[in-house]
C-alpha positions as CSV (number, residue, x, y, z in Angstrom):
1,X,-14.7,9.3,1.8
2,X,-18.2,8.1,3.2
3,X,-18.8,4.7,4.2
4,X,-22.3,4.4,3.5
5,X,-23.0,0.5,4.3
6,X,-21.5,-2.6,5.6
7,X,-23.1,-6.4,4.7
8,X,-21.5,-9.6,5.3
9,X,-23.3,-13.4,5.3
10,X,-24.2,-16.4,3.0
11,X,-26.9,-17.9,1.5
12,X,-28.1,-18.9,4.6
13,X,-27.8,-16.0,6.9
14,X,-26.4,-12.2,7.2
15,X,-26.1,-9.0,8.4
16,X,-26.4,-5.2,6.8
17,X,-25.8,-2.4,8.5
18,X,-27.2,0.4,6.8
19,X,-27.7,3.1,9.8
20,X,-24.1,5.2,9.2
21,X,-24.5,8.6,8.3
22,X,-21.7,11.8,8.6
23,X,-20.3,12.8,11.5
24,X,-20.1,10.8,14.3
25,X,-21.4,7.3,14.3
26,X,-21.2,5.5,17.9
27,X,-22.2,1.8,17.6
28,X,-22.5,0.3,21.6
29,X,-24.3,-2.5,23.2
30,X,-24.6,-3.4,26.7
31,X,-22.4,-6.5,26.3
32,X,-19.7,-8.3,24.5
33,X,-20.4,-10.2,21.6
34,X,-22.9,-8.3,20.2
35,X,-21.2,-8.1,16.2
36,X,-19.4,-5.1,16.5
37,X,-15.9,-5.7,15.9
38,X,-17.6,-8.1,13.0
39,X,-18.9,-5.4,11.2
40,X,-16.2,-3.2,11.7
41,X,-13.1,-6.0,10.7
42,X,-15.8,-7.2,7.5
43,X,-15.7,-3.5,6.5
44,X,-12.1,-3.3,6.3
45,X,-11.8,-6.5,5.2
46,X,-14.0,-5.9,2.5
47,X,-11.7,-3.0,1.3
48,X,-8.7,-5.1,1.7
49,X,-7.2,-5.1,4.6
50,X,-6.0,-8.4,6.2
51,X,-8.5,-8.3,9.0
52,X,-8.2,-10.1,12.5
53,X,-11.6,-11.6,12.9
54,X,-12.7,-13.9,16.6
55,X,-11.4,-17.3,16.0
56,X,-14.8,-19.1,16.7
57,X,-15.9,-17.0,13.0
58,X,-15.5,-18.7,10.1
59,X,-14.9,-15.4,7.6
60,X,-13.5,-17.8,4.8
61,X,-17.0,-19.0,3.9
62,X,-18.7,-15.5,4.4
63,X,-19.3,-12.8,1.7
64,X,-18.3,-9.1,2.9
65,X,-19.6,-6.2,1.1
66,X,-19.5,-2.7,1.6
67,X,-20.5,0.5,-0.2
68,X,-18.4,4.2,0.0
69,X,-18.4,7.4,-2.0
70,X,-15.8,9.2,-2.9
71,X,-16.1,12.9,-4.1
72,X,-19.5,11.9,-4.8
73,X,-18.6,9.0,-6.5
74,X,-20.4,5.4,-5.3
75,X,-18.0,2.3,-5.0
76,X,-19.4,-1.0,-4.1
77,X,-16.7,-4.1,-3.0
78,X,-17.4,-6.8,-2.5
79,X,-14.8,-9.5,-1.8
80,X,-14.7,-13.5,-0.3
81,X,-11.3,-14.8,0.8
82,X,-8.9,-13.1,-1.8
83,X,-10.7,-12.3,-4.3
84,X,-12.3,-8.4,-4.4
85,X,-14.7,-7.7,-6.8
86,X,-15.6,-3.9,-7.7
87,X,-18.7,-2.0,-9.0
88,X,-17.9,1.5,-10.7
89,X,-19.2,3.7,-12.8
90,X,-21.6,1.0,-13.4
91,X,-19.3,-1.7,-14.5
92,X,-17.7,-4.4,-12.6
93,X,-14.4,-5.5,-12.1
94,X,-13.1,-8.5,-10.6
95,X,-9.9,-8.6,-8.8
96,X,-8.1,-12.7,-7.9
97,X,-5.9,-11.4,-5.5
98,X,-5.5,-8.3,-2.9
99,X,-2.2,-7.4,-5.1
100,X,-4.7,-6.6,-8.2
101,X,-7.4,-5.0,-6.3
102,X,-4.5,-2.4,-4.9
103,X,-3.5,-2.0,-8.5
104,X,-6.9,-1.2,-9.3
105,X,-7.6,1.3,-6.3
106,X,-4.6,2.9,-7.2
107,X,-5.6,3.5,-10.5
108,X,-9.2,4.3,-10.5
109,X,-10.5,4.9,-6.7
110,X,-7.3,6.3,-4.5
111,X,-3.7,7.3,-5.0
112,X,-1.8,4.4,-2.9
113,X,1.7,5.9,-1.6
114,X,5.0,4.6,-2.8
115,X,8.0,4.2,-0.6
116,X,11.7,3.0,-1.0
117,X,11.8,-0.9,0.2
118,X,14.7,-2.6,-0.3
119,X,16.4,-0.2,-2.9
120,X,12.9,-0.3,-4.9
121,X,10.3,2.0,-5.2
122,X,7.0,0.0,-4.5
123,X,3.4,0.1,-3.5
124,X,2.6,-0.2,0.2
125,X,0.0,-2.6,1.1
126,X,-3.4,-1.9,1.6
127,X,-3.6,-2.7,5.6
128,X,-0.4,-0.8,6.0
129,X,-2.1,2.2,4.3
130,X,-5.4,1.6,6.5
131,X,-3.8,1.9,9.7
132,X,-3.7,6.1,8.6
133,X,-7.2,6.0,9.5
134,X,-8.2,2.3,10.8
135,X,-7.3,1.0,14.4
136,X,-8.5,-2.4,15.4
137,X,-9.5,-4.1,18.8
138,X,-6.4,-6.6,18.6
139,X,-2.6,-7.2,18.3
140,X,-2.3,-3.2,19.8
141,X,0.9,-1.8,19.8
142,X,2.7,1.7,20.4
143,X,5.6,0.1,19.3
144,X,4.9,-0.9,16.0
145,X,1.8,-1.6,13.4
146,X,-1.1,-3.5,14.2
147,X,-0.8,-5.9,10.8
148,X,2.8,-6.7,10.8
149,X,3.7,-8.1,7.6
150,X,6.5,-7.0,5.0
151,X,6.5,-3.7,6.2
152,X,7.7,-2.2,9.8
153,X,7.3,1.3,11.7
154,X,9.7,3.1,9.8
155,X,7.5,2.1,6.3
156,X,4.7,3.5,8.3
157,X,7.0,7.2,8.7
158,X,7.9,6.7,5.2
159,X,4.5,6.3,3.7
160,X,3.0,9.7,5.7
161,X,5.5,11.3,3.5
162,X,4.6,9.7,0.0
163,X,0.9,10.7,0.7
164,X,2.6,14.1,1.4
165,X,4.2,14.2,-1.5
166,X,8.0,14.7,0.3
167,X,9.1,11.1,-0.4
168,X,12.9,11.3,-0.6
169,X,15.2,9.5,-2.9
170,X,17.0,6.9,-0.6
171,X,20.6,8.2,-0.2
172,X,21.6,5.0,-2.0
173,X,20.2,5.5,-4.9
174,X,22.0,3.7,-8.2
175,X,21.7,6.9,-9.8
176,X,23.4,9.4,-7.2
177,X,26.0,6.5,-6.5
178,X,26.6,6.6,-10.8
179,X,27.3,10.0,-10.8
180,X,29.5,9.8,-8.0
181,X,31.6,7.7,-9.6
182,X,31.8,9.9,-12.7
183,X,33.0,12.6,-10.6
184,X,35.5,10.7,-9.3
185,X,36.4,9.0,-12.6
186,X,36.7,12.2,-14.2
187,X,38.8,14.1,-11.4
188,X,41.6,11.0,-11.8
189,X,41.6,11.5,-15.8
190,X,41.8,15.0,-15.2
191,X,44.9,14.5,-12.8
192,X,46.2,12.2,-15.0
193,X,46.0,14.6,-18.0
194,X,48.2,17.0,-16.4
195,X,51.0,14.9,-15.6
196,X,54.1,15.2,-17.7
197,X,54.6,12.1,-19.9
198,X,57.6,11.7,-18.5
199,X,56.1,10.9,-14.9
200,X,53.2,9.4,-16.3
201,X,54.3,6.3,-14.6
202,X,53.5,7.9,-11.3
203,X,49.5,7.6,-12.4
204,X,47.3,6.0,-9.6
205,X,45.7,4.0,-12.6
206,X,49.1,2.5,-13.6
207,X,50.1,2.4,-10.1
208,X,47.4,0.3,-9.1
209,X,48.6,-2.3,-11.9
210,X,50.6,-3.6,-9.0
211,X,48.6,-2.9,-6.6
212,X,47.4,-6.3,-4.5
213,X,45.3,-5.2,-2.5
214,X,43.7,-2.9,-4.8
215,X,43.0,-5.1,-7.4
216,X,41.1,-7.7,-4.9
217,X,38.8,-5.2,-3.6
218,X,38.1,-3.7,-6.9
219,X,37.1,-7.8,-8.0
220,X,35.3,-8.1,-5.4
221,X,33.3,-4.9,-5.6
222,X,32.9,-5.3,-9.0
223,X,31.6,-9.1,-8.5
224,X,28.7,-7.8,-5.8
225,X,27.6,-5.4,-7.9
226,X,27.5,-8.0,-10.9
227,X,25.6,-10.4,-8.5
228,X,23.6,-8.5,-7.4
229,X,21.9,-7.0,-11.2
230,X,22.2,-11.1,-12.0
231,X,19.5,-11.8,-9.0
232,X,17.4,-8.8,-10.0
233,X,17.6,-9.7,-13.5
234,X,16.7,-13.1,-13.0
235,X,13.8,-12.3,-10.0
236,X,11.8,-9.6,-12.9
237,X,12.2,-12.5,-15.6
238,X,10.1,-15.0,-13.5
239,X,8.0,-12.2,-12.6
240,X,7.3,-11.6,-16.2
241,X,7.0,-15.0,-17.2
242,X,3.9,-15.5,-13.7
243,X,2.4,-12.4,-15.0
244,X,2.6,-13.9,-19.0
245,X,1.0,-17.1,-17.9
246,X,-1.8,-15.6,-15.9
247,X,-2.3,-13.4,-19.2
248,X,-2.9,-16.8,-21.0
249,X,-5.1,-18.0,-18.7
250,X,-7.4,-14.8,-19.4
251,X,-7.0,-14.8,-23.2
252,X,-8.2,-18.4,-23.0
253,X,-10.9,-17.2,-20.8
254,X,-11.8,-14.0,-23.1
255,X,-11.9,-16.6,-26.1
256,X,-14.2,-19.3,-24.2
257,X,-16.7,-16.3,-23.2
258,X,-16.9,-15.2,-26.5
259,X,-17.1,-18.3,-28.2
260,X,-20.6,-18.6,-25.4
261,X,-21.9,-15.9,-27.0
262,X,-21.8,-16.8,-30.1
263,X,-23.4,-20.0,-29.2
264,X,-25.7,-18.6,-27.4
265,X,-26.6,-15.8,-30.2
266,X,-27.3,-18.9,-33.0
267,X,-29.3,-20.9,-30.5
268,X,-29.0,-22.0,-27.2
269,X,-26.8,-23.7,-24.6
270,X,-28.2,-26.1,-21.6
271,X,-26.6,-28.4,-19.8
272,X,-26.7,-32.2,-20.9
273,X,-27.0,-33.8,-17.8
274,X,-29.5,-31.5,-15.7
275,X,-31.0,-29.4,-18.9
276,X,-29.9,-25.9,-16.8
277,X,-30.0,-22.8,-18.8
278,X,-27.8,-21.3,-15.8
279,X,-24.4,-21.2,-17.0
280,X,-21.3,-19.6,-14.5
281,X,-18.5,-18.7,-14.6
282,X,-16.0,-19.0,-11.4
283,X,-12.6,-18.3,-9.4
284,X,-11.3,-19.9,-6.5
285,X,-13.9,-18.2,-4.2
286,X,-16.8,-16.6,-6.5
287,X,-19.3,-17.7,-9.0
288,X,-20.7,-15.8,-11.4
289,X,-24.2,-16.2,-13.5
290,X,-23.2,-15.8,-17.1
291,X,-26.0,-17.0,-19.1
292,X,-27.3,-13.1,-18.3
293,X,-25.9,-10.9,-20.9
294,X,-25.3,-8.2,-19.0
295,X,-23.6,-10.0,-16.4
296,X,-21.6,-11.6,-19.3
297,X,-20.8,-8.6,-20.6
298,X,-19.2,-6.8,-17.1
299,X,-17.4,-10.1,-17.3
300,X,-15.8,-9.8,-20.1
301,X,-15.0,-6.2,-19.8
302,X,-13.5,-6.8,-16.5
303,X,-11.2,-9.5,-17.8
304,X,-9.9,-7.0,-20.6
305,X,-8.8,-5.2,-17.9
306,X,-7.3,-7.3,-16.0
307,X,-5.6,-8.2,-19.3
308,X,-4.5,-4.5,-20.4
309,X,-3.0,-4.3,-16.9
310,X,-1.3,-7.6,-17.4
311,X,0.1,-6.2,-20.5
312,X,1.6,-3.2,-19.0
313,X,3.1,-5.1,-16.1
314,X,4.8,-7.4,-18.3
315,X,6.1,-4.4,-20.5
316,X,7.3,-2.4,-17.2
317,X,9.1,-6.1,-16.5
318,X,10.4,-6.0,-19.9
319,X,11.8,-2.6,-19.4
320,X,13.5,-3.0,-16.3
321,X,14.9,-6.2,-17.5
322,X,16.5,-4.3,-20.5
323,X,17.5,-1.1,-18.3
324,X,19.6,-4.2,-15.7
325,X,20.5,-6.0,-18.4
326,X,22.1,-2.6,-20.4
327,X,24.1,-1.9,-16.6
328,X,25.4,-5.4,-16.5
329,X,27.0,-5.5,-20.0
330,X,28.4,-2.0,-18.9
331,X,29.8,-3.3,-15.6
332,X,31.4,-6.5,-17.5
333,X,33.3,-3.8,-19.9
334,X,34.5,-1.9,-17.3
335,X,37.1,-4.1,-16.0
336,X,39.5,-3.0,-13.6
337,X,42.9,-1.4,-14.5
338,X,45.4,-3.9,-16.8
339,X,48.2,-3.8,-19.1
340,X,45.7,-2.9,-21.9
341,X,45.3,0.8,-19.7
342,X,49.2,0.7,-20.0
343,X,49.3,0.5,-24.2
344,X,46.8,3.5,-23.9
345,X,49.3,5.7,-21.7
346,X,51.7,4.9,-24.5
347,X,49.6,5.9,-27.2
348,X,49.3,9.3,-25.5
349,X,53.1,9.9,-25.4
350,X,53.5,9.1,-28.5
351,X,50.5,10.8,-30.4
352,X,49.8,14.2,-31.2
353,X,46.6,14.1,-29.7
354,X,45.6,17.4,-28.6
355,X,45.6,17.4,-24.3
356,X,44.3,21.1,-24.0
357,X,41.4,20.2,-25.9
358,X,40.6,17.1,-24.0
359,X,41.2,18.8,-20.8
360,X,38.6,21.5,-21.1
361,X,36.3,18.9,-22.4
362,X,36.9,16.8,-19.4
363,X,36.5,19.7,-17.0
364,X,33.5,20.9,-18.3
365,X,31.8,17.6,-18.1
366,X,33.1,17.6,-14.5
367,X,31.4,20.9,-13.9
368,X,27.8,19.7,-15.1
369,X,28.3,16.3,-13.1
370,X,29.2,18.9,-9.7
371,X,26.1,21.4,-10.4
372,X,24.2,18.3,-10.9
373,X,25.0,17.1,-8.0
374,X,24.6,19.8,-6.0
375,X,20.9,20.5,-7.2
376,X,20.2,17.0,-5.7
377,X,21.8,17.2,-2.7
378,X,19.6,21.0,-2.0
379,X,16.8,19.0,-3.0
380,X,17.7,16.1,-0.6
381,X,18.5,19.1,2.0
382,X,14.9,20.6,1.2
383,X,13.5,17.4,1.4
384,X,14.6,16.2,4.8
385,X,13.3,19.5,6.1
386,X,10.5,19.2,4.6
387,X,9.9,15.3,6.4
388,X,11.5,17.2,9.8
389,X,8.6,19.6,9.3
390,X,5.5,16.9,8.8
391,X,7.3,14.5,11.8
392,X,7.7,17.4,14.4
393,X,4.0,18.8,13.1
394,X,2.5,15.2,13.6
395,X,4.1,15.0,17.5
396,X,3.4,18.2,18.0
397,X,-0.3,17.7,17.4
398,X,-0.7,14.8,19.4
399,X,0.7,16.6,22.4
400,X,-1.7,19.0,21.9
401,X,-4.7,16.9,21.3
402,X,-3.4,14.7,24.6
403,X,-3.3,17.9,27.0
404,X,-7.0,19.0,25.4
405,X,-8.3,15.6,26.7
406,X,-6.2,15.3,30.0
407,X,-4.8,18.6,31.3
408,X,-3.0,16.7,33.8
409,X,-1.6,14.1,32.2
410,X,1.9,13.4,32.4
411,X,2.8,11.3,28.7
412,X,4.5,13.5,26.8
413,X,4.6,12.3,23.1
414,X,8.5,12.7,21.6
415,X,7.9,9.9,18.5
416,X,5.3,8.5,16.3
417,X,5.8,5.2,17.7
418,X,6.9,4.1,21.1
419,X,10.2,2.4,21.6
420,X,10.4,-1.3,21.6
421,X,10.6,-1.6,25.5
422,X,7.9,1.2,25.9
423,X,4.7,0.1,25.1
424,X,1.2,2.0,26.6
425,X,-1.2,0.0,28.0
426,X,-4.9,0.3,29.0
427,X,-6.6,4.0,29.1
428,X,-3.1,5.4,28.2
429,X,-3.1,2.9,25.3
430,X,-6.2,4.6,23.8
431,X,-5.4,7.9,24.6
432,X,-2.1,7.1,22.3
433,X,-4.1,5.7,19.3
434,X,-6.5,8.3,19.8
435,X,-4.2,10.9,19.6
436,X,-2.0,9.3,16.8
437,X,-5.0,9.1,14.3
438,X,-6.6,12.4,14.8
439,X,-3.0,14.3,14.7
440,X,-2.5,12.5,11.2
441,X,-5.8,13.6,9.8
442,X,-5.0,16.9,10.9
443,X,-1.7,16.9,9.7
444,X,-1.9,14.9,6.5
445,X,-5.7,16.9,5.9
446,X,-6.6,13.4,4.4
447,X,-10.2,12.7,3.5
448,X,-10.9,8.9,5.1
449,X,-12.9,8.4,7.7
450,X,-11.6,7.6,11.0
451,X,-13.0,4.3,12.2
452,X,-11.8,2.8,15.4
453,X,-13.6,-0.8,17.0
454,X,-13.4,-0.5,20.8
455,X,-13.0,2.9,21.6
456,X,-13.5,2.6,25.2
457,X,-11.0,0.3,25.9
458,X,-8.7,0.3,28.9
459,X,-11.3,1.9,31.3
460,X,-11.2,5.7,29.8
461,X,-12.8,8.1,32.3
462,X,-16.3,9.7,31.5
463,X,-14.7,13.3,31.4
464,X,-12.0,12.1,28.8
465,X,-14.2,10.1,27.0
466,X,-16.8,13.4,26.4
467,X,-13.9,15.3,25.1
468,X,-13.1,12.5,23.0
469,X,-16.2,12.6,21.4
470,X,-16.5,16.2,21.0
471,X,-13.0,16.3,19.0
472,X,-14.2,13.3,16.7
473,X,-17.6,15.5,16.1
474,X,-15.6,18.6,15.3
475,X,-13.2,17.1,12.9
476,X,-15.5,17.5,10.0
477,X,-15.1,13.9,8.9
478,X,-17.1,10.6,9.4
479,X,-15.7,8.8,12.1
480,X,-17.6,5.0,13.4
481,X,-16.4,4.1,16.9
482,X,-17.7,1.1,18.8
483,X,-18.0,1.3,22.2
484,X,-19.4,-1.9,25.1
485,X,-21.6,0.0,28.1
486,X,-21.9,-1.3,31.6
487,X,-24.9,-2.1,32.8
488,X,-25.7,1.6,34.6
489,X,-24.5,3.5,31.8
490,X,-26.7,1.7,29.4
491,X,-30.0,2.2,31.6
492,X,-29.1,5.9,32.2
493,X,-28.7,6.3,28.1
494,X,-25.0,7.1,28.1
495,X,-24.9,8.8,24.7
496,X,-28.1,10.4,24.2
497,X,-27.6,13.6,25.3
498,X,-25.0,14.0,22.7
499,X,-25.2,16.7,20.0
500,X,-24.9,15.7,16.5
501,X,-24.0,11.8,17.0
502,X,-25.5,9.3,15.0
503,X,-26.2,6.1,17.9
504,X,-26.7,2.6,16.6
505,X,-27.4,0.5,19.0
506,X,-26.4,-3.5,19.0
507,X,-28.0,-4.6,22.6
508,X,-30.1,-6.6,20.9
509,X,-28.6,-8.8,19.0
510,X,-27.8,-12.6,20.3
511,X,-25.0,-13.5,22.2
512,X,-22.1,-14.0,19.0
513,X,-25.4,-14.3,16.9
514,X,-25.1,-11.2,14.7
515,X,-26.1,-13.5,11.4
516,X,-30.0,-14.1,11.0
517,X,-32.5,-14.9,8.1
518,X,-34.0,-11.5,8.4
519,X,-32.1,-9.8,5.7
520,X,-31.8,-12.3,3.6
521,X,-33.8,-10.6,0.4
522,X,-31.9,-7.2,0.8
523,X,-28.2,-9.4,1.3
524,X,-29.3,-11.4,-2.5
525,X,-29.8,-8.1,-4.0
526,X,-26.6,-6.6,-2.6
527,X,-24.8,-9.7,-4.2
528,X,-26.7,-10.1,-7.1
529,X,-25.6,-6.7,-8.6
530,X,-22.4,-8.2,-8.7
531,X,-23.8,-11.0,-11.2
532,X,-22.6,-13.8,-8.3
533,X,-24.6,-16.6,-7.3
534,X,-25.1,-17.6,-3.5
535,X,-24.5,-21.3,-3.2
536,X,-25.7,-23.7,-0.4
């Protein structure tokens, strides 16, 4: 992946920063507020992630845009409060919320990783899968993420694993649990089988008939487990029923952007109070100019996408409503032990049914249920080697990129993650997230870039800070640091002597004045291939 250029602005000033290039990309100033942790936070915020922008910037008026290339590939986003809107393959696609434009990476950019959450297998979300590569200037912490929102540390561990393709089943799992309790189920018919009749009243099934204490815990076993399929049940119906509703709203749309062409094909369409030919279409935060056909056309082809995907979401709800609803009616059959099990005991003395037969037919199934459940727990064995393996590799690397840059340093890396009470702080603080995100790219051998706003934070010395530099330049990836001089090292051209490093230098922008009129023509043709107008 190649970040290849970073925009951000209105219609009445911006920014575009153009200048990146492979390799190493240091962007410095001799002073604070020069736009540097703007145009890093507006990249990643372009691409989704829930950026933490200086509280004096208003970002929820602003525009961010940015172009990469992936494989080759060229992917423009563009994206204004929640709403991300995507140029591919030469056809745009508009996304009203972060949750469809991480559907849409997913499905056409990059694989997002899946983790157990809850009992569920889900999506991480896109800031959580950032911070792989991503470390911004605030809300630092050894001890946990940067963006703390739905997910937590141990998500974090989990996802490096997905992307590694080791994600284990949770040891919980409804399935494993199921086949459990065949095991068991058939063991105890088994045993019962092979009781005389005439002690069959010595059967832990009958025996729990009178059984108190056994019969309230089976109720209320059975209850949580029927409670609990009731909630899920009833949480994916209104799921459905947002996702049908929103799939409405975008039939009705299709239908109104149609019937404009039409009108538009047999003569014209103005409006009746100004006499405009300009006619838009628009979301919560965008506006776009459909009276061009082309524009139209993207339009409409993104909304049928949007609607497909609706489609299939609604059919995966539909599907997992069925699946809950088919293990419900199961549980509500399988009631717990009553005089009804007692008639059956009697049918069996009294029959001629055939108890060899039934035996080996009972002990075979109990034979496939026990190699079954063997392969998964070797596979679960494999698997938690396998996630020892990638955890030990990851600390291990860090260690070793740690005593690279400081010989005689005395941190000694054991987790991923701090403990709660043992957060780093100033140079050591760096020298953690430097460490952390360079051992992951070596150890996950992911293709991002590694982008990191204030990179000299916490007073790093000059002979560390070289190293540094020289690891980022032999990684064979793009990395963009950002980096404020002092005043000496800024005269003396800290930087220049390096080999390979593409410098960008912000000294000379205004004091928190990174926004100008100067690029205003380039910024309207960045936005206009998206077919959105810039208001006043």
């Amino acid at each position: 992946m190649l970040i290849k250029k970073i925009a951000f602005g209105d219609a009445n000033e911006s920014f575009i920063e153009g200048r990146l290039a492979e390799g190493l990309n240091i962007i410095f100033s001799n002073d604070n507020n020069r736009g540097k942790t703007l145009v890093i936070q507006g990249l990643m915020f372009s691409l989704g992630y829930d950026s933490i922008f200086p509280s004096s910037f208003d970002y929820k008026n602003k525009l961010f845009y940015s172009e990469i290339a992936i494989d080759g590939r060229d992917y423009k986003f563009l994206r204004k409060n929640n709403t991300i809107t995507i140029i591919y393959n030469d056809t745009i696609q508009i996304c009203n919320s972060i949750a469809e434009a991480k559907g849409f990476i997913d499905r056409n950019i990059i694989n997002i990783p899946k983790i157990y959450k809850d009992k569920h297998l889900v999506y991480v979300d896109l800031s959580l899968f950032y911070e792989i590569f991503f470390v911004g200037q605030d809300c630092r912490s050894s001890a946990g993420l940067i963006r703390k929102g739905r997910f937590n540390k141990q998500d974090f561990i989990e996802m490096i694993y997905s992307f590694c393709k080791v994600s284990a089943i949770p040891s919980n799992n409804e399935d494993e649990a199921s086949l459990r309790n065949s095991i068991t189920r058939l063991k105890q018919e088994i045993k019962d089988l092979k009781k005389k009749i005439s002690i069959i009243g010595q059967s832990s099934n009958v025996a729990s008939i009178t059984s108190a204490s056994f019969d309230t815990e089976v109720i209320e076993m059975k209850s949580k487990v029927i409670d609990d399929l009731n909630k899920r049940i009833s949480s994916s119906m209104r799921a459905r029923q947002r996702e049908m509703n929103r799939l409405s709203k975008l039939q009705y749309l299709i239908s109104e952007l149609n019937s404009l062409n039409k009108e538009l094909s047999e003569g014209g369409v103005s409006c009746n109070d100004c006499g405009s030919k300009n006619i838009v279409y628009s979301n919560d935060d965008l506006v776009f100019n459909v009276s061009d056909t082309s524009v139209r056309n993207q339009i409409l082809n993104s909304i049928r996408e949007s609607i497909n995907n609706k489609e299939i979401q609604i059919e995966e709800h539909d599907l997992d409503i069925r699946h809950m609803k088919s293990k419900l009616s199961k549980e509500l059959e399988d009631t717990p032990v009553n005089f009804q099990q007692i008639v059956l005991y009697q049918e069996y003395i009294t029959s001629d049914y055939s108890y060899d037969l039934r035996l080996a037919e009972l002990e075979k199934n109990l034979k496939a249920h026990k190699n079954k459940k063997s392969v998964i727990s070797r596979k679960e064995k494999n698997t938690k080697a396998e996630r020892s393996d990638i955890y030990r590799n990851i600390v291990h690397e860090m260690n070793r990129i740690y005593h690279y840059i400081d010989p005689h340093g005395n941190m000694r890396f054991t987790d991923i993650f701090t403990k709660q009470d043992q957060n780093y702080s100033g140079s050591e603080e760096q020298e953690y997230y430097f460490c952390k995100t360079l051992a992951l790219a070596n150890v996950m051998n992911h293709n991002f870039p590694i982008v990191v706003d204030s990179f000299r934070d916490g007073e790093i010395s000059t002979a560390k800070e070289e190293k540094m530099l020289s690891l980022y330049g032999e990684s064979k990836r793009q990395v963009i640091v950002t980096s404020t001089l002092k005043d000496e090292e800024y005269i003396n051209f800290k930087y220049l002597d390096l080999m390979n490093a593409n410098l960008i230098d912000y000294s000379g922008h205004g004091d928190s004045k990174i926004l100008t009129k100067d690029h205003m023509d380039e910024f309207k043709g960045l936005i206009e291939q998206f077919g959105i107008l810039l208001l006043e």
